[in-house]
LODO-469380 format. One record per residue: residue number from 1; x, y, z of N, C-alpha, C in turn; residue in three letters. Coordinates in nm, 3 decimals, padded with zeros to 5 digits. Layout:
BEGIN
REC    i      n.u      n.v      n.w     ca.u     ca.v     ca.w      c.u      c.v      c.w   aa
REC  NUM        X        Y        Z        X        Y        Z        X        Y        Z  Ala
...
! end
This chain:
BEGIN
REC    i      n.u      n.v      n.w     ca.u     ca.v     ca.w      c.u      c.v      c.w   aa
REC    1  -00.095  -01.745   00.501  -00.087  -01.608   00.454  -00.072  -01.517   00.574  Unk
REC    2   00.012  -01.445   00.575   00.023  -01.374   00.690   00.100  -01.187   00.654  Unk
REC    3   00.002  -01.086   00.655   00.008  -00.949   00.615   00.004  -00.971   00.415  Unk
REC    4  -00.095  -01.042   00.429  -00.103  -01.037   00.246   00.016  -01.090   00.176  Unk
REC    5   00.094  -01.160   00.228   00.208  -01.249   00.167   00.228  -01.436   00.172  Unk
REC    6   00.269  -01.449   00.135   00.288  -01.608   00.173   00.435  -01.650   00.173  Unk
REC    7   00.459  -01.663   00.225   00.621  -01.721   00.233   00.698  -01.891   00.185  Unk
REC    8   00.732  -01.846   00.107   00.761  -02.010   00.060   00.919  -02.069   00.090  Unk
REC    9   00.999  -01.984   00.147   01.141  -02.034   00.217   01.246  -01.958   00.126  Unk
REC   10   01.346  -01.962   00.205   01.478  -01.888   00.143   01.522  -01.935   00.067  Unk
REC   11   01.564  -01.878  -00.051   01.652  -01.906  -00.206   01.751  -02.034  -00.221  Unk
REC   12   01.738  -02.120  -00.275   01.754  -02.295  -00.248   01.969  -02.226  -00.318  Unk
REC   13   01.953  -02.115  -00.431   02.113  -02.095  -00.418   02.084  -01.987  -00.519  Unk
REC   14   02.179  -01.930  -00.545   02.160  -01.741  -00.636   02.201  -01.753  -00.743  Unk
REC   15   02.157  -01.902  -00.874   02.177  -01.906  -01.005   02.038  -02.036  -01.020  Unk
REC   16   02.070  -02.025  -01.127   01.949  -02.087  -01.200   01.811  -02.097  -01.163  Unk
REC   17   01.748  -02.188  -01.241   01.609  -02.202  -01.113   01.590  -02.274  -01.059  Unk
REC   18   01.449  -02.267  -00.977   01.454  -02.335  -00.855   01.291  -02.336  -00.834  Unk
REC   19   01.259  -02.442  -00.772   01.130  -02.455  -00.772   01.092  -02.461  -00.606  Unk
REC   20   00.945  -02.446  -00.529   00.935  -02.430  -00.425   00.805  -02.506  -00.404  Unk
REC   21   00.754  -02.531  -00.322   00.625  -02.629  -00.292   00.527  -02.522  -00.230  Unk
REC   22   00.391  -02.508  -00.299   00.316  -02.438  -00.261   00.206  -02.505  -00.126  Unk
REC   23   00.216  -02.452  -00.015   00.113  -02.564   00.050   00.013  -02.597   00.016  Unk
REC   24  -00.042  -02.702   00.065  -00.191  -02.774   00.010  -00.285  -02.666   00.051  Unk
REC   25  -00.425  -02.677  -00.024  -00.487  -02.604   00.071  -00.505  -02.393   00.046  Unk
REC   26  -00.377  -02.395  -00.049  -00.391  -02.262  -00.029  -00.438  -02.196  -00.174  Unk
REC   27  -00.529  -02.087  -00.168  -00.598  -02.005  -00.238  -00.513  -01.920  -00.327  Unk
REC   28  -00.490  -01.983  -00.464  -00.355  -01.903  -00.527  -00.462  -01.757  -00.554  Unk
REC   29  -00.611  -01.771  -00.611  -00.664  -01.634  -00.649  -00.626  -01.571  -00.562  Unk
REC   30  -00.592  -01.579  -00.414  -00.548  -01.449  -00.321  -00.482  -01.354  -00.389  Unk
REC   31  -00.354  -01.395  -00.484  -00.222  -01.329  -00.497  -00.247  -01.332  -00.623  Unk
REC   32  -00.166  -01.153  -00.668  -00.164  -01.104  -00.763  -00.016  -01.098  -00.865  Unk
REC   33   00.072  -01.126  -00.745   00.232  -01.131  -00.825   00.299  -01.224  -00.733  Unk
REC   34   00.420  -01.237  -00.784   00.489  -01.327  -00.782   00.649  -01.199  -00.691  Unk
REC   35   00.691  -01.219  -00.566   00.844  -01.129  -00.550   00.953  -01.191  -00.478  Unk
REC   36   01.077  -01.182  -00.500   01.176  -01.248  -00.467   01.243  -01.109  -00.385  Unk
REC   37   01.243  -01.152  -00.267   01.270  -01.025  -00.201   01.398  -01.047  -00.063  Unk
REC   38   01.486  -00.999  -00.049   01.593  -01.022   00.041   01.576  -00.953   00.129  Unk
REC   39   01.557  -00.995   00.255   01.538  -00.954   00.400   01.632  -00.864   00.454  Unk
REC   40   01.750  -00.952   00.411   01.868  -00.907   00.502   01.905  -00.777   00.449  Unk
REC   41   01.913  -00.744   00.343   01.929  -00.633   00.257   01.834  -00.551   00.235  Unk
REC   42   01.731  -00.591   00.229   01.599  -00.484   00.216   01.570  -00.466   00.034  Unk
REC   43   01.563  -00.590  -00.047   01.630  -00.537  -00.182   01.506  -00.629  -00.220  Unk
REC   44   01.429  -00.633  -00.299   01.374  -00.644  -00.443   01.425  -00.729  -00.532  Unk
REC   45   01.425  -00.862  -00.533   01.513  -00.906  -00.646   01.403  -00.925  -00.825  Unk
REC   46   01.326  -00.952  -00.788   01.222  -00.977  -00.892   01.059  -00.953  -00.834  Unk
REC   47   00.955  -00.904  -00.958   00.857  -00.913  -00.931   00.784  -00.942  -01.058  Unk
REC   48   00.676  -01.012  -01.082   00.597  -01.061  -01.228   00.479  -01.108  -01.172  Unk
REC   49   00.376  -01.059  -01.276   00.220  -01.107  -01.232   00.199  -01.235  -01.225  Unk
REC   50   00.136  -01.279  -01.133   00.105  -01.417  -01.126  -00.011  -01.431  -01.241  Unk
REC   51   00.008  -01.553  -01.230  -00.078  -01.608  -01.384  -00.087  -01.747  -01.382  Unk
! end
């Protein structure tokens, strides 16, 4: 976790879904949502409460 985020790697491709490996070890109660967010662009792609 590093500034209240966790990083799970860049977008595997920009259709369908896609699944990501959460590391061992880590405290999902930390986090409150879920965001798909583009660096390069500065853009927001999705956000939804974690659950």
């Amino acid at each position: 976790m590093d500034n209240g985020f966790l990083l799970l790697g860049k977008l595997k491709r920009n259709k369908g879904s896609q699944n990501y490996e959460i590391p061992e070890g880590t405290d999902l109660s930390k986090y409150a949502s879920v965001v798909v967010y583009c660096y390069p662009f500065n853009v927001v792609f999705l956000t939804t409460d974690f659950k």
